[in-house]
Structures are given as C-alpha cells and as structure tokens.
C-alpha positions in Angstrom: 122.3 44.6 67.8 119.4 45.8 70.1 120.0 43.2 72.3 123.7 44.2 72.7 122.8 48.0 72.8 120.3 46.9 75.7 122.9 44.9 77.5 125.0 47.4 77.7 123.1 50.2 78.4 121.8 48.6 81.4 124.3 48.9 83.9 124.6 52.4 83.4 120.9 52.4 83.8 121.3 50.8 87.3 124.6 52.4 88.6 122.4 55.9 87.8 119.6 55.0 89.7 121.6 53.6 93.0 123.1 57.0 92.5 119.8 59.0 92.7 119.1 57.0 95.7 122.3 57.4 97.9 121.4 59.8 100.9 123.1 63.1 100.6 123.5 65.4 103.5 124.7 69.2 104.3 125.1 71.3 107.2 122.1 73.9 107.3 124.0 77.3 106.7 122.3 80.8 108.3 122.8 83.8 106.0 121.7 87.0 107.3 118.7 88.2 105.2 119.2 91.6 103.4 116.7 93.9 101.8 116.3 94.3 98.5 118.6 96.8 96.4 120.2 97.1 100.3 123.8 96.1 100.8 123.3 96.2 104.7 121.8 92.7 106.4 118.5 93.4 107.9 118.1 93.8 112.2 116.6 90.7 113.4 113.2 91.6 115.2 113.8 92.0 118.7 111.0 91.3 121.4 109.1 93.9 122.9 108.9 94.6 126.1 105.0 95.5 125.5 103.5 92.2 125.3 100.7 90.8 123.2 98.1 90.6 126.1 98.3 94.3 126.3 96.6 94.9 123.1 93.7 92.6 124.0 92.6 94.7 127.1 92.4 98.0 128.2 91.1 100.7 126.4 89.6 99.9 123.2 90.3 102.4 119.8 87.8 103.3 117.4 87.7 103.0 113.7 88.0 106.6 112.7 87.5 108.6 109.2 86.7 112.2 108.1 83.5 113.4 107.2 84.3 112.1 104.0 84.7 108.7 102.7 85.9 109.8 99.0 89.0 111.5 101.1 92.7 110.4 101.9 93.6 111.9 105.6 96.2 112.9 108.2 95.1 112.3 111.7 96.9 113.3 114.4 97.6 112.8 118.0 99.9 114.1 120.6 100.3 112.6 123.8 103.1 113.8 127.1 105.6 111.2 127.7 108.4 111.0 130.5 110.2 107.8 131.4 109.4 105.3 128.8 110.6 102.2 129.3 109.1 100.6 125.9 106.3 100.9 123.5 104.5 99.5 120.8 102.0 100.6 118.1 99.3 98.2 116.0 97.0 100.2 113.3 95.1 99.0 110.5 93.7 101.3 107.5 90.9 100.3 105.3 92.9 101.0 103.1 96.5 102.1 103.4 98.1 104.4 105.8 101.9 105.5 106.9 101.9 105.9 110.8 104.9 108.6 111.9 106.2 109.2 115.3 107.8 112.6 116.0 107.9 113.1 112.2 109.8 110.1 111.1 108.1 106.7 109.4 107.5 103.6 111.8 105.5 101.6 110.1 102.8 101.2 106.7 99.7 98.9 106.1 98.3 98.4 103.2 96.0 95.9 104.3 93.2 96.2 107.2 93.5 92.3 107.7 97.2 92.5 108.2 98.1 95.4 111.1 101.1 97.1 111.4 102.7 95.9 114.8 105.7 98.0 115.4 107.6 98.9 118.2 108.1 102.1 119.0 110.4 102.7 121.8 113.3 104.6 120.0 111.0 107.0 118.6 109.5 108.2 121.7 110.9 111.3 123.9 110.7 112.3 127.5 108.0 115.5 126.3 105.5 116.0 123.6 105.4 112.8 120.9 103.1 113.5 117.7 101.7 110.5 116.4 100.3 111.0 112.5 99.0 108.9 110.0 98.5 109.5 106.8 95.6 107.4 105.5 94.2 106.7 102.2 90.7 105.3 100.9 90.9 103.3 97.5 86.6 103.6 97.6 83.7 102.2 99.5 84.0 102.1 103.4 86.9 103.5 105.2 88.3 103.5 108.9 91.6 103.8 110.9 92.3 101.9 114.0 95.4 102.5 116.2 96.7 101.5 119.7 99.6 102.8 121.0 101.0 100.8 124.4 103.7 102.3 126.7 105.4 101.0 129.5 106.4 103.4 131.9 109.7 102.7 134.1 107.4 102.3 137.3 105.7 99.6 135.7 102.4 101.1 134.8 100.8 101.2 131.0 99.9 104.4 128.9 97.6 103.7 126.5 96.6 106.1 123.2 93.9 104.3 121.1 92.3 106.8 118.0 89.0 107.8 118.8 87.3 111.2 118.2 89.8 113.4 119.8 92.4 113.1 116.8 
C-alpha cells in the first residue's frame, strides 16, 4: 500500500517542482508614490539649479545656540533679495529644528547626521526674505548649522550661512 501511495504521489511531486522552476516574467510597472493618509501622488524631486559644489566652498556657517544649552530656540535671519534665479538651503540641528522661509515650513531635521537639503526657490521674493528656525535640544550639546545658496539671474551666488549675527 505504501508502495502504491508512493508511486503515485510521485509525479505530482515532480510536475510541482518543474513548476517552481519554470521562469516567470512581468513587465516592471511605475506607480506614482503617494504620502501617507494623502490621496494626491507625491512631486517628483526636481534638480536644483544650485548645485552640490556650492555647498562645499564659499563661506562657511557656524554651529550656533543660545546662551543656554537646556533651551529650545528661534533664530532668525533676514536677508534682501531681488532677481533670484534659484536657491537652496541645508541645516542640521543637534537636535531637531523646522527651518521657515517667509513664514511658511520648507523643511525639518531631526537628525544632525542627516541635513535638511531643500530647495528653496518658490519661497523666496524680490525684497525682504526671513529665514527662522525653530530648534530644539533633547539634552547635552546643542548647535544649529544652515547655508542658504542663491543664484542670482546674472550668474553670481548669495550666500547666508548662521553665524552670530542671527
């Protein structure tokens, strides 16, 4: 009888595993990526017309913090602007901060190892731009870097870095 059962069951045993082995293909399908608890698909990341060398020269920011480490901040900056062709902001917080333009959010960290690197070129206006950031110590050390790069329409760079004018 087990011999029979075996017999039999063999086959199917085979056909199964040349099954698992046949090579099974499908065309790769793009969905747009959406946000979480958003029904809109989320804007693909565009490059900036500030690129990634201009953050490695230049003027160099400083890490910045009040007089006391124990409390959160809002530093602030404000900076004449006319003909802006494109800009772009990095800044790090040890250890969280919100960086607004004009009033309006452009960008969080929450880790110092992982900058925000945002641009910023909608957000800008041909006058007076205030950059804040609100920026929060969880304990220990505490420091705020930020660069702000602009490209100008005649080609030259304005750079705002925080240092101990904010």
């Amino acid at each position: 009888m087990l011999k029979s059962l075996m017999l039999f069951s063999l086959p199917i045993v085979m056909s199964a595993t040349a099954f698992g082995q046949q090579t099974w293909t499908q065309k790769v399908e793009l969905q747009p990526s959406i946000e979480r608890g958003s029904i809109e698909p989320v804007a693909e990341k565009t490059k900036s017309i500030v690129e990634d060398s201009a953050f490695s020269g230049g003027v160099v920011p400083k890490w910045i913090w009040g007089t006391n480490n124990d409390v959160n901040y809002v530093v602030r900056k404000s900076v004449e602007l006319k003909n802006v062709k494109g800009a772009r902001l990095r800044a790090s917080c040890d250890n969280a901060c919100t960086v607004f333009v004009n009033g309006k959010p452009v960008g969080k960290s929450s880790e110092w190892q992982s900058p925000m690197d945002v641009d910023v070129t909608a957000s800008l206006v041909d006058s007076t731009n205030v950059i804040e950031a609100e920026i929060q110590n969880e304990g220990s050390a505490a420091g705020f870097v930020f660069k702000l790069v602009v490209k100008l329409n005649d080609g030259s760079n304005v750079e705002v870095v925080s240092d101990d004018s904010w």
